[in-house]
C-alpha positions in Angstrom: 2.4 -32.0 -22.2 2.5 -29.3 -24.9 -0.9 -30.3 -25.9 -2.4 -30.0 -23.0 -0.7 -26.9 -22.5 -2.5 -25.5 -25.5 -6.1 -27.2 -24.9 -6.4 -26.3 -21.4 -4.7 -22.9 -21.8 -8.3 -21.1 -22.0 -9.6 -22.5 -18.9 -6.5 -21.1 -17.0 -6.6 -17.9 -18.2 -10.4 -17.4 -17.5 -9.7 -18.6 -14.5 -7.2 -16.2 -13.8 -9.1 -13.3 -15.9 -12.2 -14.2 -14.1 -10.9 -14.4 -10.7 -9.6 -10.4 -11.4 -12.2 -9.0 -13.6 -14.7 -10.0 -10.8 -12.5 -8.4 -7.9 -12.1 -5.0 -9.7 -15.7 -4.9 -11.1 -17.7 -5.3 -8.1 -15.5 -5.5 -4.7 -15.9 -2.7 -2.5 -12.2 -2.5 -1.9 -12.2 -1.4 -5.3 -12.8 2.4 -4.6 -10.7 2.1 -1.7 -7.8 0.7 -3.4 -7.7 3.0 -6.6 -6.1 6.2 -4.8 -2.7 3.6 -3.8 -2.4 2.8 -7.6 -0.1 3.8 -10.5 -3.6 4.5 -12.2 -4.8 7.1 -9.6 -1.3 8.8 -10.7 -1.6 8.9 -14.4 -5.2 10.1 -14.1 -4.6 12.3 -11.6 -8.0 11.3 -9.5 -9.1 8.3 -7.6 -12.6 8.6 -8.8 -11.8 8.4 -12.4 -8.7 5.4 -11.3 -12.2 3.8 -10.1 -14.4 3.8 -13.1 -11.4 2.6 -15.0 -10.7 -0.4 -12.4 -14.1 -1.5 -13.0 -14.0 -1.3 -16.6 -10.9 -3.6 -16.7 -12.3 -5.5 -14.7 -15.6 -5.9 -16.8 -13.5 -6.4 -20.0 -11.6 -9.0 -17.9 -14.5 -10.8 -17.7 -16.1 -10.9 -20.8 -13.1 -11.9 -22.3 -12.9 -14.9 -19.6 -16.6 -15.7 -21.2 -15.1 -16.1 -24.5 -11.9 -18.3 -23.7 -14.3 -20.3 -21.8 -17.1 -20.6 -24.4 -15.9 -20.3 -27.8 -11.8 -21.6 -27.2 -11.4 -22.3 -30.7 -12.3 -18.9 -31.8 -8.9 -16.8 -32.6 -11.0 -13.5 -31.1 -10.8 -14.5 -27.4 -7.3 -15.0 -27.4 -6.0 -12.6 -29.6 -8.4 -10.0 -26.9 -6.3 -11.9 -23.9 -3.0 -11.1 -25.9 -4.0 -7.5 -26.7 -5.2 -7.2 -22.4 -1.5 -8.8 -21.6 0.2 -6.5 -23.6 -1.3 -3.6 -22.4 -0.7 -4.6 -18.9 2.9 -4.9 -19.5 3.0 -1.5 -20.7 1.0 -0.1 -17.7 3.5 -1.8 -15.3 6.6 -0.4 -17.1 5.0 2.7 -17.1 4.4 2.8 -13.5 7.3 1.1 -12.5 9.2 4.0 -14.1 6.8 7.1 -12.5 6.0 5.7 -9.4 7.6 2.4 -7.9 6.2 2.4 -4.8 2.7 2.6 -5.6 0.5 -0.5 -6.7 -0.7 -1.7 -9.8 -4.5 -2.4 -8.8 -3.8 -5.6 -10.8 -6.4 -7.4 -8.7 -7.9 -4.5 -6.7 -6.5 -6.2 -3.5 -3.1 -5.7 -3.7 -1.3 -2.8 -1.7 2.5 -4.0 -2.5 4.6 -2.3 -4.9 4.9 -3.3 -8.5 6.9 -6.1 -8.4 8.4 -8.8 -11.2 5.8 -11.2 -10.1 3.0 -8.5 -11.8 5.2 -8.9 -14.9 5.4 -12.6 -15.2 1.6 -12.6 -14.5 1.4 -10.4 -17.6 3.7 -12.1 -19.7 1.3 -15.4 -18.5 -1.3 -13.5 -20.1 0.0 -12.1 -23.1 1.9 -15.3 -24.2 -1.2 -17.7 -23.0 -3.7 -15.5 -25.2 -1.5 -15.4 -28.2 -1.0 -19.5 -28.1 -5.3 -19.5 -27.4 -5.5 -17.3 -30.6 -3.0 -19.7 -32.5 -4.0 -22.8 -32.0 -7.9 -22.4 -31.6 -8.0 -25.7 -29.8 -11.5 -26.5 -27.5 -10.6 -27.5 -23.9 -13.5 -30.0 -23.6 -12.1 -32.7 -25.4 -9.2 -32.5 -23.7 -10.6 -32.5 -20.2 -13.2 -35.8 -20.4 -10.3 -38.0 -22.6 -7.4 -37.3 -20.0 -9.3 -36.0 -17.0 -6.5 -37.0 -14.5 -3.5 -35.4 -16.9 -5.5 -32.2 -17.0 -6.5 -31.9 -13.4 -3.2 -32.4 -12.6 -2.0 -29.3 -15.2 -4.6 -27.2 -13.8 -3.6 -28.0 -10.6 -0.3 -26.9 -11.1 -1.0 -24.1 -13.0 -3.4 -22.4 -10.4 -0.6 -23.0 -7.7 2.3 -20.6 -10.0 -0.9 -18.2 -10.8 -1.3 -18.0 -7.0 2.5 -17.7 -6.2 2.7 -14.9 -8.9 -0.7 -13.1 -7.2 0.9 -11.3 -4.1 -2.4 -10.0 -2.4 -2.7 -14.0 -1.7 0.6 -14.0 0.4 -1.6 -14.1 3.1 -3.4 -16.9 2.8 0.1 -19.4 2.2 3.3 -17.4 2.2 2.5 -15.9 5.5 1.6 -18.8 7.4 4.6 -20.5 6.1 6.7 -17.7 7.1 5.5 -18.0 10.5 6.1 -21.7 10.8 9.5 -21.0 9.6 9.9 -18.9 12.6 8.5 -20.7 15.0 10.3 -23.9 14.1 14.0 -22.2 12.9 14.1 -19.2 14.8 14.7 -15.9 12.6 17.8 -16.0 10.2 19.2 -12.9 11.5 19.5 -14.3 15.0 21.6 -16.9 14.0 20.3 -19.0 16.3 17.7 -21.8 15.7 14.5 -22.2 18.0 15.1 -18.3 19.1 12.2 -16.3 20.0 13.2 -12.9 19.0 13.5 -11.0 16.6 15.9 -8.7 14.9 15.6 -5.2 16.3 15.4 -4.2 12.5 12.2 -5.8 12.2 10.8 -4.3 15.2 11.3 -0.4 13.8 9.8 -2.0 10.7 6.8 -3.2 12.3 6.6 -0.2 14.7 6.6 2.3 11.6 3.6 1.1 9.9 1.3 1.1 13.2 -0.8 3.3 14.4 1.4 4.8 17.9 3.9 5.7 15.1 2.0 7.7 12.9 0.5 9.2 16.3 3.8 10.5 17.5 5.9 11.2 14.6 5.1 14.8 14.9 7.2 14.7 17.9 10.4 12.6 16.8 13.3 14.1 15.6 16.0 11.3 15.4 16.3 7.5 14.5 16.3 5.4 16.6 18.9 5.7 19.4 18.5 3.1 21.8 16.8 0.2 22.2 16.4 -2.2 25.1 14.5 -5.8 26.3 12.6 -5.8 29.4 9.8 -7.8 30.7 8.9 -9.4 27.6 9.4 -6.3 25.9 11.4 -4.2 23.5 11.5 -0.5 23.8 12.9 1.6 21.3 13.9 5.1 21.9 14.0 8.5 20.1 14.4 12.0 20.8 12.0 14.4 19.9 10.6 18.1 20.8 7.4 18.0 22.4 4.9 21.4 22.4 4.3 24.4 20.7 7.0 26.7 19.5 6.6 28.6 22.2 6.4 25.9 25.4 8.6 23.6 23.1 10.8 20.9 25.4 12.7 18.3 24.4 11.8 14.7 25.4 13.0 11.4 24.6 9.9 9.2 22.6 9.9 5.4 23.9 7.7 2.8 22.1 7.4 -0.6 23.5 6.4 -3.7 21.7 6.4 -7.1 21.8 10.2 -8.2 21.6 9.0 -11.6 19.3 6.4 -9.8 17.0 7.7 -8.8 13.5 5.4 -8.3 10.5 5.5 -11.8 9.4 4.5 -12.7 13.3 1.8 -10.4 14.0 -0.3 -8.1 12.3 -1.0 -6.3 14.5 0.9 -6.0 18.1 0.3 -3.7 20.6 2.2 -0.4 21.0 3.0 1.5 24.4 4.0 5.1 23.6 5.4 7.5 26.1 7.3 11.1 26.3 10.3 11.6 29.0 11.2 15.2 29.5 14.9 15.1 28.7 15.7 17.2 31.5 13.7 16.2 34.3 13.2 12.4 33.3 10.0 12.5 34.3 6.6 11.6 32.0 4.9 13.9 29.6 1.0 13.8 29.8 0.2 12.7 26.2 -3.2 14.0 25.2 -3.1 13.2 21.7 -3.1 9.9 21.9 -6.4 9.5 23.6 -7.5 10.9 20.6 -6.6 8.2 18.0 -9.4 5.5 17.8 -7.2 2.6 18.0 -6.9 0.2 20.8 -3.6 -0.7 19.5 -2.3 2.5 20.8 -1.6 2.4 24.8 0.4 5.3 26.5 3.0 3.7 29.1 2.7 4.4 32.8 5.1 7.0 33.9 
């Protein structure tokens, strides 16, 4: 095992390099990404977080040339060990400065920084120091044990993709959904159940659209919440107007009752004003002004 570990190390880390130095060298997401990222931060510009994004990213990949090409030169890996190192010292940094933004490790991902960006680092860093070391070619390795090997590589893509979080989506999600849909949610404590927490409602409800739309109105958390129909609404109180016409009003949203992030990504969202003192409806003009479908005002 620990010689194939060694031979076949190079492949997986140009696998892995290659995979990011291509997303941060020429995706389009790229530009859009930088601004979210520790990077943006310490340069104090997206445009020049860019540049360097795509730089990495080209370094990434030449350096995934030479692990794949010339494996049993010490240059390659010891470049891998010197890129892993350096990443580790990006992700303390920013980790430090600015936890909530992103580490633009593969251009894609919009999470937090995270231990599974350090472990991916540490993968590198350790991985190109034992390429460097033992300067062992991966070909003869991979034609005389074909099956062991494609089974390591296997196994070694699936704990690089585990320790990649912009890929939740494509495995962790749907298995989180299944979960649901098979269990019920764990905070129910009931199995097969088709709701969810109210928790994960206000979760889901402040990271949409009708949310951002009416949170120049809301003054409170939440204070009530309610089922009907199919629905959960979740109320607020809020001032509504200019300083001069200001009222107060109470803010209702209504959402699916069963959709939580891990269940939809997108539900819909009724939004509507109550005058507090006349309980009557509040023409909402704003929101026809937010291009979102996503977004529909209640009937009073």
């Amino acid at each position: 095992m620990l010689s194939l570990t060694t031979c076949l190390a190079p492949l997986v880390l140009a696998g892995l390099l290659g995979w990011t130095g291509a997303v941060k060298a020429f995706s389009r997401g790229t530009a859009q990404q930088a601004p979210k990222t520790v990077l943006a931060r310490m340069l104090r510009s997206s445009e020049r977080a860019t540049v360097v994004l795509r730089a990495t990213g080209g370094a990434e990949l030449l350096i995934a040339a030479g692990l794949s090409a010339a494996p049993g030169s010490p240059l390659p890996g010891t470049a891998t060990a010197v890129l892993g190192a350096g990443f580790l010292g990006y992700l303390g940094y920013g980790r430090a400065v600015a936890p909530e933004s992103s580490c633009g490790c593969s251009a894609r991902e919009d999470a937090p920084i995270t231990w599974r960006a350090f472990a991916r680092a540490a993968v590198v860093l350790i991985g190109g120091a034992t390429v460097a070391v033992a300067q062992d070619p991966w070909w003869p390795t991979l034609s005389g044990r074909p099956a062991g090997a494609l089974a390591f590589l296997a196994g070694a893509a699936a704990v690089l993709v585990a320790l990649s979080a912009d890929l939740d989506r494509w495995w962790l999600l749907p298995l989180r959904r299944t979960r649901l849909r098979v269990f019920g949610h764990p905070l129910l404590g009931t199995a097969g159940g088709d709701r969810v927490p109210v928790a994960a409602s206000v979760e889901l409800l402040e990271h949409s659209l009708a949310w951002q739309a009416a949170a120049p109105v809301v003054r409170s958390a939440l204070l009530d919440h309610w089922e009907e129909n199919g629905w959960r609404i979740l109320q607020y109180s809020g001032v509504y107007g200019d300083r001069e016409n200001a009222r107060p009003v109470a803010v209702v949203f209504a959402l699916d009752a069963t959709a939580g992030r891990d269940t939809d990504d997108s539900p819909i969202v009724r939004v509507s004003y109550v005058d507090a003192d006349s309980g009557e409806a509040v023409a909402v003009e704003e929101l026809e002004a937010v291009p979102s479908r996503r977004i529909l005002p209640m009937a009073g």
